[in-house]
C-alpha positions in Angstrom: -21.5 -13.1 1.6 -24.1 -10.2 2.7 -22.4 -7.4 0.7 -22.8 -8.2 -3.2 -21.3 -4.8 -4.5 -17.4 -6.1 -4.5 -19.0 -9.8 -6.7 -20.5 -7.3 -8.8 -17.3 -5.4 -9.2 -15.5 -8.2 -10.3 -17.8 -9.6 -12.9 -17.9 -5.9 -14.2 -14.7 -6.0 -14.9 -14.3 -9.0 -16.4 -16.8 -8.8 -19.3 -15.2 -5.4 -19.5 -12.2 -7.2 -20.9 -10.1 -8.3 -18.0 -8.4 -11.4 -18.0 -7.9 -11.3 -14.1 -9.5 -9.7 -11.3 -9.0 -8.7 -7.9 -11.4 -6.7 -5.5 -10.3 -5.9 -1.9 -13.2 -4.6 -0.4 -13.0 -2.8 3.4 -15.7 -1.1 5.8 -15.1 0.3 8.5 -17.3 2.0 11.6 -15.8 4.1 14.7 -17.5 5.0 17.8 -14.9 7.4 20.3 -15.8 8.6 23.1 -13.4 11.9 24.4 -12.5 13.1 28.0 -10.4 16.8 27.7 -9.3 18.7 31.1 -11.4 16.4 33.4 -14.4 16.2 32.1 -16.6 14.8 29.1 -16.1 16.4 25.9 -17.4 14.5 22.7 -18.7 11.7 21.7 -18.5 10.6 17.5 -19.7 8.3 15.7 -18.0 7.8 11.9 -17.9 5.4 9.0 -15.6 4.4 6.0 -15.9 2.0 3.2 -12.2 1.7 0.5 -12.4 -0.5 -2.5 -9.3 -1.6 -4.6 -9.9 -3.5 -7.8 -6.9 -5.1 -9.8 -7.1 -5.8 -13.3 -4.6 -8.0 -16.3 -5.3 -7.1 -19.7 -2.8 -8.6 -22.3 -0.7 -9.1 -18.8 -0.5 -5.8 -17.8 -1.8 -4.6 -14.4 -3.9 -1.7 -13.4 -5.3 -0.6 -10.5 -8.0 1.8 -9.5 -8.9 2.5 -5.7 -12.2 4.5 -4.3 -12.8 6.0 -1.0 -16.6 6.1 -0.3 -19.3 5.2 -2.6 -18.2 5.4 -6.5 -19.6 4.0 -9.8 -18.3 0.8 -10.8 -18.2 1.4 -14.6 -15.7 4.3 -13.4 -13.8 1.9 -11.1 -13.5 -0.8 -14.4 -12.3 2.2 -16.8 -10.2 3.6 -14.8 -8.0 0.6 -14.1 -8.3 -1.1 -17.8 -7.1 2.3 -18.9 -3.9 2.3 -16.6 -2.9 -1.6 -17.3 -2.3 -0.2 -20.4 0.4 2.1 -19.3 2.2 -0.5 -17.3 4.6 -3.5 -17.8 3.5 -6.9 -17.7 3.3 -8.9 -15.1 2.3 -11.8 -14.2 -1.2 -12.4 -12.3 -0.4 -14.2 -9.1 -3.7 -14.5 -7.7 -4.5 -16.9 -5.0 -6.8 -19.5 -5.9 -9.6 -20.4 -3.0 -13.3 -20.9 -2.7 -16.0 -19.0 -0.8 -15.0 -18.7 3.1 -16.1 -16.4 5.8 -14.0 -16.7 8.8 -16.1 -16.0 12.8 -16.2 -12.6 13.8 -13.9 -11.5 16.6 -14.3 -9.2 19.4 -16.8 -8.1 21.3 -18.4 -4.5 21.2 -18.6 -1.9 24.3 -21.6 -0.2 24.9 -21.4 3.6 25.0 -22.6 4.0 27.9 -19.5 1.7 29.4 -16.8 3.4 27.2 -17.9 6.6 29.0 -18.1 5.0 33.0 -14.9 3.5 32.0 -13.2 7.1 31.0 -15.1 8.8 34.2 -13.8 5.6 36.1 -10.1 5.8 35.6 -9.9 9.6 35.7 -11.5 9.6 39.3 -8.9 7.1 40.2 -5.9 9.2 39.0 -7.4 12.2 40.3 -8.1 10.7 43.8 -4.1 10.4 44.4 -3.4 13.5 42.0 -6.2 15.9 42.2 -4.3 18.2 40.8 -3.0 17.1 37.6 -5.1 17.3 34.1 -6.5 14.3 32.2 -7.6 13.5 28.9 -8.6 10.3 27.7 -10.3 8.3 24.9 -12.2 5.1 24.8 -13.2 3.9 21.2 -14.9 0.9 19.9 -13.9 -0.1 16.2 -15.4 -2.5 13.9 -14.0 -3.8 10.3 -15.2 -5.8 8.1 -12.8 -7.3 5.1 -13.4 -8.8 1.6 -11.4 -9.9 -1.0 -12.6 -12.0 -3.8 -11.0 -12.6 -7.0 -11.3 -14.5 -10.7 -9.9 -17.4 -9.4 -12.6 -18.6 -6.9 -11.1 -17.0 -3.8 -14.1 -15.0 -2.1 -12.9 -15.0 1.8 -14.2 -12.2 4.6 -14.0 -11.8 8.0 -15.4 -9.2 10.5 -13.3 -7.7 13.7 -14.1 -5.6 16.7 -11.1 -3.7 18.0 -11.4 -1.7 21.6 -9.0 1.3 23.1 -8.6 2.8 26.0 -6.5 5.5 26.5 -5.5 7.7 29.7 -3.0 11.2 29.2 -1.9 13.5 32.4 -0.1 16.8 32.8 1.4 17.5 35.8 2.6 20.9 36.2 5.1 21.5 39.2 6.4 25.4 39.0 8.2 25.7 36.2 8.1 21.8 35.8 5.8 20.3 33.2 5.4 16.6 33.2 3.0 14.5 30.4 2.2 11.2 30.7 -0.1 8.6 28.8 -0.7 4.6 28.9 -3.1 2.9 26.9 -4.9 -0.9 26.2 -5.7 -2.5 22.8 -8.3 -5.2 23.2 -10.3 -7.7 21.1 -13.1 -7.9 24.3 -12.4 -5.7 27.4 -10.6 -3.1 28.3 -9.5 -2.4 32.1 -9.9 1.1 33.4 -8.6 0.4 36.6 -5.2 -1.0 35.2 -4.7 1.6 32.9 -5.3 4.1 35.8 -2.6 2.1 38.0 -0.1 2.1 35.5 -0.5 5.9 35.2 -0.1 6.3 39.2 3.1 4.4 39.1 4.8 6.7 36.9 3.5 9.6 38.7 5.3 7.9 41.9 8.2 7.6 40.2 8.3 10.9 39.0 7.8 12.8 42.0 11.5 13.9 42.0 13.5 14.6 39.5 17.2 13.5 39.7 20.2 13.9 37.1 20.4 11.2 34.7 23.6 8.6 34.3 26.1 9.2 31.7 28.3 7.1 29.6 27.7 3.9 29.1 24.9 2.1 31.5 22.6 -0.4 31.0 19.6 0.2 30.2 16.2 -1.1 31.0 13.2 -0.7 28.0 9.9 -0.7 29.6 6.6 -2.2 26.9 6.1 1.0 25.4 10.0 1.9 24.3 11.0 -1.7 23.1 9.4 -1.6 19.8 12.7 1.0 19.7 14.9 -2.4 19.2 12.0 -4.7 17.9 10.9 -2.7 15.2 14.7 -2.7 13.3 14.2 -6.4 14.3 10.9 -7.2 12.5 12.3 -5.0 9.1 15.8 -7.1 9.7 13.1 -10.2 9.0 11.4 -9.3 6.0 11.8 -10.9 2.8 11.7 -8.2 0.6 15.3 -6.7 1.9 16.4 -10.1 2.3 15.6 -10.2 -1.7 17.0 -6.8 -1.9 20.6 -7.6 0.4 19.9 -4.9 2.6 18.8 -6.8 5.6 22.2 -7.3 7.5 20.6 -11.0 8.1 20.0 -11.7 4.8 22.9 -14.6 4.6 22.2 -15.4 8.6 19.7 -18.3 8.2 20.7 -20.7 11.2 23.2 -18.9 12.5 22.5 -16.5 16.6 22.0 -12.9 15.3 21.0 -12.0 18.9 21.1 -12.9 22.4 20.4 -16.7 23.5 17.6 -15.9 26.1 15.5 -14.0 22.9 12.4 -15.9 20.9 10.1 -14.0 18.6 7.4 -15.4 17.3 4.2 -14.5 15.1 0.4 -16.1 16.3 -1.9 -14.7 14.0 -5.1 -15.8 16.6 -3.8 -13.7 19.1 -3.9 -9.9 20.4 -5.6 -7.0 18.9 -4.3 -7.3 15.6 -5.4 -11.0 15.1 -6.3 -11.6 11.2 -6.9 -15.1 9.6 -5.7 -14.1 6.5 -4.0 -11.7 4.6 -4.7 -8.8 2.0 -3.9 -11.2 -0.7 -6.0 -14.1 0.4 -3.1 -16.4 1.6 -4.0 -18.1 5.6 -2.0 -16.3 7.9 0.4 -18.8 9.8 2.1 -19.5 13.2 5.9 -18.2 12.6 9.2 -18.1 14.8 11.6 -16.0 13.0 14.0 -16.4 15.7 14.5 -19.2 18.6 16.5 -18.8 21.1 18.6 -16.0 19.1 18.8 -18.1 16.3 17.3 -17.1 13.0 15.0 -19.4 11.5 13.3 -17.8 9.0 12.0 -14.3 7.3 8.6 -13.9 6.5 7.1 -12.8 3.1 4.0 -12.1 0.2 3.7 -13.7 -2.5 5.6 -11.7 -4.5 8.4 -11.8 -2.8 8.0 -15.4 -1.9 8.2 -16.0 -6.0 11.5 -14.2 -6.2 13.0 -16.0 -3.1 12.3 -19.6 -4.6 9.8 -20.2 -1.6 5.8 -19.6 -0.6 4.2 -16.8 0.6 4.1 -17.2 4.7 0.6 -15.1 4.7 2.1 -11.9 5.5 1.4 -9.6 2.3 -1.1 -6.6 4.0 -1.9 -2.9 2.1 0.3 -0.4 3.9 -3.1 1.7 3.0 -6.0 1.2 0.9 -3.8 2.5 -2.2 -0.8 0.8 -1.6 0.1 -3.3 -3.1 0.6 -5.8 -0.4 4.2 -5.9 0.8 5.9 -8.1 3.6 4.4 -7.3 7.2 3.9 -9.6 10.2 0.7 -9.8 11.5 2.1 -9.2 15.1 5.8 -9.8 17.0 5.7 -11.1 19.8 8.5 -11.8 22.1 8.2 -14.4 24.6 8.4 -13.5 28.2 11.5 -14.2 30.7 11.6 -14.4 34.3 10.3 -11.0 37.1 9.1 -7.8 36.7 10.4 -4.0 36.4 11.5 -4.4 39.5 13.5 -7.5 39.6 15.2 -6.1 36.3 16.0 -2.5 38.5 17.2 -4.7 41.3 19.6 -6.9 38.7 20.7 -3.5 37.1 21.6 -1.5 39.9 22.8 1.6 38.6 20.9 2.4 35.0 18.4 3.7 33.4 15.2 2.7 32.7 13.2 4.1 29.5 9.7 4.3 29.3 8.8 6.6 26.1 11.0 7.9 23.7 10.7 10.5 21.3 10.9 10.9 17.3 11.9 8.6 15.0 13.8 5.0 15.5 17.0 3.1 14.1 17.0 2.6 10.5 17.6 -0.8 8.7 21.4 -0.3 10.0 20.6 -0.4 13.7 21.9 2.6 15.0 19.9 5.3 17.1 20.0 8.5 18.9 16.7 9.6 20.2 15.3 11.6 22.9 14.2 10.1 25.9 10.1 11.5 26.3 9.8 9.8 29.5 12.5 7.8 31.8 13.5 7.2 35.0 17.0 6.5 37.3 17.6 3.5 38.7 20.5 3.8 41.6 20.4 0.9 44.2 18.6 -1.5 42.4 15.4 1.0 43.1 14.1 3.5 40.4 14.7 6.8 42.5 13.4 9.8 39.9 12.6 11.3 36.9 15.4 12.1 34.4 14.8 14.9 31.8 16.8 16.2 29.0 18.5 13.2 28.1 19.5 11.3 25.0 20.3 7.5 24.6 22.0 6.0 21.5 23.8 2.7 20.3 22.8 0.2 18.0 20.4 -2.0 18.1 21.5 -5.8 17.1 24.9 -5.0 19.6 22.5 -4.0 22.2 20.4 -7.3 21.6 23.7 -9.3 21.3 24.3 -7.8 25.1 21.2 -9.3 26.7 21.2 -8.6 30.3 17.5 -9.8 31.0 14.0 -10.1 29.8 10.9 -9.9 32.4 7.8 -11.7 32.5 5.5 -8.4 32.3 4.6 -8.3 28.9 2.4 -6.2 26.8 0.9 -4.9 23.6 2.2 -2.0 22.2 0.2 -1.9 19.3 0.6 -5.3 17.5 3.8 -6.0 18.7 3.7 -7.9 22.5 6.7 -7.3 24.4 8.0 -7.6 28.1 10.5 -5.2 29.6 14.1 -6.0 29.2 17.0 -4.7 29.6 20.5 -4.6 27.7 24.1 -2.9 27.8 26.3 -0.9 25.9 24.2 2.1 25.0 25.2 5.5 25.3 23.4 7.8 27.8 23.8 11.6 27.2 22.3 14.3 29.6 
């Protein structure tokens, strides 16, 4: 391994006293490139490192975190000193041997993140000229360690691109924002994300009054995770150990619609990760299949409680936090056509592109704000909406499937193509 400092750590701490040891050591560099009102504004360059070490003395835990170069002797006395304010507990360390995973991703040159900013602005502002960009194009690379007293010494190294484009559009007394973005282990495409900010201008060009009552409605990428992400908390093992997940007694039985698969593949998509922050492989999952639930996924912790083994999904919430049950990504598979095919099925709807605030809790239901949607009246999207509110709940809405297209996308780690449902309330 090329960076010594966390191996030093460790064997600090243990002729310090420990009985077991744990160092999760993280780097990180940033390169962003910013566009504000048109134009070039900044260009930054920052770096991070975090390190975490976990100690058992006399079975008690403690845990001591630094941000940034620290001493190590502090790092060792600091957590000695708080194991001995906790309760015991046993050390569950995965046991390994030295293994460094390949790198992924592929870095962007500077002087391509800022064409590719110039590029898409001049594309929007061909069609538009006079609406407002901003934009931001940064290149990310990471490089994880964790290594502890039972031989496990694993790292791996990740390049992570974005691309993002944001317009205002004022009309009068109209003001209209709009934003799409990429993740991307190796390229971005300027050009696409430029389209997909000209459709919505299209689309917008006229603002119409919204439909009431109860419509379907059609969730474009970037307002699924809405639904999906009271899905992917319904699946985690820790409220399943808790009873709060509504699914926790589901096992093999349809909790949602027939046409709906979810899977996790840890190789793909821009959160890809090999393993996870407690040095368990990540692994191919499929919590659902075809609406029926297979399984839930979980850390070690609470794969000990639930009788079973962790599925490589405990990851640090942040660099002070214990690993608790996440999934690496969520992906849903895809169905059959595109926006439009699903406007065409729908008729008369609604079809929601951003949303704002919060989400539904662990219960399911919602109420939130629609940031960005659009009518749908003919099978054709015909205008904007504004002022309007959508609510329901989410596993009904799932349970009333109406279709799922084939157009999907990442919306941060979760990879999701439009769909649409029925029985939600539309308010306007």
């Amino acid at each position: 391994m090329a960076d010594d400092a966390p191996a030093r750590l460790l064997d600090r701490a243990l002729r310090a006293g420990a009985t077991h040891a744990e160092v999760y050591h993280v780097q990180s560099r940033s390169r962003p490139v910013a566009f504000e009102a048109n134009r070039l504004k900044q260009l930054e360059s920052s770096e991070s490192t975090g390190t975490v070490l976990r100690v058992w003395r006399d079975d008690r835990p403690g845990t001591a975190v630094a941000c940034g170069p620290s001493e190590q002797d502090w790092l060792v006395e600091r957590a000695l000193a708080l194991a001995r304010l906790n309760e015991p507990e046993p050390a569950d360390l995965a046991v390994g041997t030295p293994l460094e995973f390949p790198s992924v991703g592929t870095p962007t040159p500077l002087e391509a993140q800022i064409e590719q900013g110039r590029e898409a602005i001049a594309i929007v502002r061909d069609a538009y000229p006079e609406v407002i960009c901003s934009s931001e194009w940064d290149c990310e690379w990471h490089t994880t360690r964790l290594l502890n007293s039972t031989g496990l010494d694993c790292q791996y190294a990740e390049t992570l691109l974005s691309g993002s484009l944001g317009v205002e559009w004022i009309r009068g007394d109209d003001f209209l924002a709009v934003d799409y973005g990429q993740q991307s282990r190796d390229c971005l495409d300027a050009e696409a994300i430029a389209r997909a900010i000209l459709q919505r201008l299209d689309w917008a060009a006229t603002n119409v009054a919204p439909p009431t009552g109860r419509v379907p409605v059609a969730f474009g990428a970037g307002a699924a995770p809405l639904l999906w992400d009271t899905v992917e908390a319904a699946l985690d093992g820790k409220r399943v150990r808790e009873r709060s997940s509504p699914w926790s007694d589901a096992s093999g039985t349809k909790v949602v619609a027939a046409g709906i698969t979810v899977t996790q593949e840890p190789a793909c998509g821009p959160a890809s990760c090999p393993v996870d922050d407690e040095g368990t492989l990540t692994q191919v999952l499929t919590p659902i299949d075809n609406g029926r639930l297979q399984q839930f996924y979980c850390d070690r912790a609470t794969g000990r409680a639930l009788g079973c083994a962790s599925t490589g999904n405990g990851f640090r919430p942040g660099l002070g936090r214990s690993p608790t049950p996440q999934l690496v990504n969520f992906i849903v598979a895809p169905g059959r056509g595109r926006l439009v095919d699903l406007a065409r099925q729908l008729g008369d709807g609604l079809f929601i592109d951003r949303v704002l605030g919060g989400g539904a809790d662990i219960s399911g239901d919602f109420s939130v704000n629609i940031d960005l949607g659009y009518r749908i009246a003919g099978g054709e999207i015909v205008g904007r909406v504004k002022d309007t509110m959508v609510a329901g709940n989410v596993y009904s809405a799932l349970e009333n499937l109406i279709a799922i297209g084939e157009d999907g996308e990442w919306s941060g780690s979760c990879y999701t193509p439009s769909l649409a449902v029925a029985g939600l309330s539309v308010v306007g």
